[in-house]
N, C-alpha and C positions, 0 to 999 in steps of 0.2 A: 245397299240392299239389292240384291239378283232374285229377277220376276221369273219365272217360267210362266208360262200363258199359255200354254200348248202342249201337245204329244212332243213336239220334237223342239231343241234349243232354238230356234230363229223368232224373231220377236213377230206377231201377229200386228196387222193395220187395224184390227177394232177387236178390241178388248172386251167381253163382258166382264164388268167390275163384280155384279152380283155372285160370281162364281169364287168360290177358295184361292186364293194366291199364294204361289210359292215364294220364299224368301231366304237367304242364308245371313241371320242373324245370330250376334253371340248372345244377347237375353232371352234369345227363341229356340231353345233347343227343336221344337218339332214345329217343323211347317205347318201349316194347314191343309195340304195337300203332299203328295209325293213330286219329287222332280219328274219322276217319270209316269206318269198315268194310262197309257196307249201303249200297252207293248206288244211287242213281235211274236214269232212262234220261239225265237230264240232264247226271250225273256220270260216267255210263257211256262217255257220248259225249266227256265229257274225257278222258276216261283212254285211249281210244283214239287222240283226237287226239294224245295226250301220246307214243306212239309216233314218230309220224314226227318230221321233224323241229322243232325248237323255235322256231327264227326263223320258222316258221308261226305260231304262237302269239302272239294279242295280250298286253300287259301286265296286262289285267283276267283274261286266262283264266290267267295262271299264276299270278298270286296267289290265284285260285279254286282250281286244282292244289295249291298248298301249303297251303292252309284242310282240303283232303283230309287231308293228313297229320300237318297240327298246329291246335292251338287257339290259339295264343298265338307270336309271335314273341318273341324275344330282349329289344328294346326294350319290348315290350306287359310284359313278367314283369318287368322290371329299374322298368317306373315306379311310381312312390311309390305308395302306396295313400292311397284317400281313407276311411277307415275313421275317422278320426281327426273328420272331420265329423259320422258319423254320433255318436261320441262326445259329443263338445263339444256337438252339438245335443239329443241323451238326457238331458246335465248340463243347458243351462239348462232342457228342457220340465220335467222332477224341479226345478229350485230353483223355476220357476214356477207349478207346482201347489204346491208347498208355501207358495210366500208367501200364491197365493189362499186355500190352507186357513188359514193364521194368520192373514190378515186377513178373513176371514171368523169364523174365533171371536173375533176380538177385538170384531167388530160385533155379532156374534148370540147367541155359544155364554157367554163370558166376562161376568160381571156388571160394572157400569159401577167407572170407578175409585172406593175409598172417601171417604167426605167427608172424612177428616180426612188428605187429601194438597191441601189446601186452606189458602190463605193465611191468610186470616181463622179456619181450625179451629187452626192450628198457634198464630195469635197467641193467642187465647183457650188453649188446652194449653200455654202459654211463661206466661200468667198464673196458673193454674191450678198448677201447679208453684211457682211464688212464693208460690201464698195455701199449699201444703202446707210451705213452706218445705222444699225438697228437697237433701238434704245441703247444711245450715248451716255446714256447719263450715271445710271447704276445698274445697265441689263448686258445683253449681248456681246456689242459693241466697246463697250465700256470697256473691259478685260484685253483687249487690243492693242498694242500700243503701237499707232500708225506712223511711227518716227522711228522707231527700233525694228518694226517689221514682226512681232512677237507677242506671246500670251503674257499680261502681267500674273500677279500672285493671287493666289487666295486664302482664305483661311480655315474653311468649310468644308470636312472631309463626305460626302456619300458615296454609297456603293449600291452596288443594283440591287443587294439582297435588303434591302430597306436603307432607313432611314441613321446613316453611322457614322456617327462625326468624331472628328479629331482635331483639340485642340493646339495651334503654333505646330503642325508636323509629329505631335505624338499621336502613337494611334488609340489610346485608352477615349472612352467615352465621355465628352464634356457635358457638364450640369447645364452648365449653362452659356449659349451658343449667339453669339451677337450674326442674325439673320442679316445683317445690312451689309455684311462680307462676302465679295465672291466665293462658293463653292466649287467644290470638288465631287465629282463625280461620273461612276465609271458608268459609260450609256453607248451604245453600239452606234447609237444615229448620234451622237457626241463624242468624235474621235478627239477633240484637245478640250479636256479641262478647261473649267474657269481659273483655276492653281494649282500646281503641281503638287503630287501626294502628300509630300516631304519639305514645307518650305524654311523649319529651323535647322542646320543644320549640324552635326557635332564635327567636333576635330578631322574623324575619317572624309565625313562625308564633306566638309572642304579640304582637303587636300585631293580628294579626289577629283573635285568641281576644277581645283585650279591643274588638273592636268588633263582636261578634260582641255584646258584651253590649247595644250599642244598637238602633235599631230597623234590623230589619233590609229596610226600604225602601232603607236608606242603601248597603247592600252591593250588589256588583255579580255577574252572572251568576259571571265568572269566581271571586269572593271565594266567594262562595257552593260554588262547587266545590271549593276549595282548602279552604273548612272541612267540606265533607262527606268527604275524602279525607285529615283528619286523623282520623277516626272509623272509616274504612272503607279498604279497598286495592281492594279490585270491588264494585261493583255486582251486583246481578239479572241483568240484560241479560248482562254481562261474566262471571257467573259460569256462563250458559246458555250463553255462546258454544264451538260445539263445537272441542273440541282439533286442533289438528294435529300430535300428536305420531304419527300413523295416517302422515305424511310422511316422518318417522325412521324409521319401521318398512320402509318400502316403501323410502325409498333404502338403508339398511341391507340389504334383500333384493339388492336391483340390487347392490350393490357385492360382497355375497358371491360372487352367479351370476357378476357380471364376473371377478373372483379366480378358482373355480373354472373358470370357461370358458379364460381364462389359464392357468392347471396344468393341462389338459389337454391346450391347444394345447402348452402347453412338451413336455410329457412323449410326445406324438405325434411330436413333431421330434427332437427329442434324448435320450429315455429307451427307449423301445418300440424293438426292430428295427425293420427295414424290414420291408413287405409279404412275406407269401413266396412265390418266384417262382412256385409251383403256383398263383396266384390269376391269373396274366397269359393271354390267350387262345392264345399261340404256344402255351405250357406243356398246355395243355389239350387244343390239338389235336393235341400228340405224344402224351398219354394217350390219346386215343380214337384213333389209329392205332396203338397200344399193346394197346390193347384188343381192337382188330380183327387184331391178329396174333396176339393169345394166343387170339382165337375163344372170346371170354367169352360163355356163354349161346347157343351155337350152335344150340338148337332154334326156340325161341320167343323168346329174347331179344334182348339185345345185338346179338351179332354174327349174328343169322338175317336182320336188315334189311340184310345189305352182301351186294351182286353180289360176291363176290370173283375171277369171269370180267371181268365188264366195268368193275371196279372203281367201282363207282358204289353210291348207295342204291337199293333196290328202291322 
């Protein structure tokens, strides 16, 4: 709702309430007052022209004439508001003062990251843990074999995107997984396995193990790879590579909104009544000829703006 309170648009510091207020409402075709009540010699001089007749009148001076009476046409109050800009533009200025604040303490305020999120710190703390011999029994340490100098086996496949086990070296998913076995798992702050990816092996992959014991000039790029991915399932690189599980999520979103925008479209057509006829404009203007027969608000209101001689608006 848009007050006018005054000769001229600017909002007044003390209101008298008791006085007619202007408003542009769509169930309100006529104010209670005009938008413009004070006017000029300029406006003066329309309103007198406004008497005689009207096909005097250019097109520019009656829409000057109706700006007298109203703030707002029908179409002007019926179109969309653009508030929703000024919205969405508040959200990112706020997300983007706050990234500059984060990345600003992360430059200035925040101490640098600690050494020991460091390659070379974690491998000395992975030896370091060995020389304390760190749960011998069935943990750490255990998997170590301080005579060979090397990781024993496991049987326990995980991987960092949860929890995915592989029984004897196949990679299919086991029912049922005897926990008391070292695991496998690919972990960034866990450069060596509990047991290598792959510990059955088939026909290839020993004959490859057993040349694997020669010089390894003899091997080719590719063998080479085929024995570093019996030891390993990812890599560094591969374990760093960021998820797109962030894809699932977002078309999972999309397919919800699609489903719900469906059930409403369904339920607008075939569940909800129809409209009710008091919203159509016929309907409307039998109310407000309705209105002006019952002489609602015959002083200052409603019905004080109808000529009811010349059957017109004042």
């Amino acid at each position: 709702m848009e007050e006018g309170v005054s000769r001229r648009t600017e909002v007044s510091d003390s209101v008298d309430m008791s006085q007619p207020m202007y408003w542009d409402r769509l169930d309100t075709p006529l104010p209670d007052r005009p938008w413009k009540d004070v006017l000029d010699s300029t406006d003066k001089s329309l309103k007198q022209k406004e008497k005689g007749p009207w096909t005097a009148l250019s097109k520019e001076e009656k829409i000057a004439l109706y700006r007298l009476k109203f703030n707002h046409t029908y179409p002007e109050m019926k179109r969309p508001s653009h508030e929703w800009k000024t919205v969405i533009g508040g959200m990112f200025i706020f997300f983007g003062i706050t990234g500059l604040v984060v990345f600003w303490q992360g430059h200035y305020v925040y101490p640098p990251q600690p050494h020991t999120f460091g390659e070379e710190w974690q491998a000395k703390q992975i030896q370091r843990m060995l020389d304390m011999r760190v749960n011998p029994i069935e943990g750490f340490s255990a998997q170590w074999d301080y005579k060979n100098k090397q990781w024993k086996r496991a049987v326990v496949a995980l991987t960092n995107s949860g929890v995915r086990m592989s029984s004897h070296g196949h990679q299919e998913v086991s029912d049922k997984v005897d926990m008391s076995q070292p695991m496998y798992s690919d972990r960034l702050d866990t450069p060596l396995p509990d047991r290598p990816w792959k510990d059955v092996l088939d026909s290839t992959d020993k004959s490859l193990k057993q040349k694997e014991k020669g010089p390894w000039t003899a091997l080719s790029k590719e063998e080479k790879i085929a024995l570093y991915r019996l030891k390993f399932n990812h890599t560094y690189p591969e374990m760093k590579r960021p998820s797109h599980e962030w894809k699932t999520v977002i078309g999972g979103m999309f397919i919800f909104f699609g489903i719900t925008g469906l059930v409403v479209f369904w339920q607008g057509h075939y569940v909800y009544p129809p409209q009710p006829p008091t919203f159509g404009e016929e309907w409307q203007a039998k109310q407000i000829q309705r209105m002006l027969d019952m002489r609602v608000n015959p002083i200052e209101g409603f019905s004080a703006q109808w000529d009811y001689k010349n059957k017109q608006w004042k």
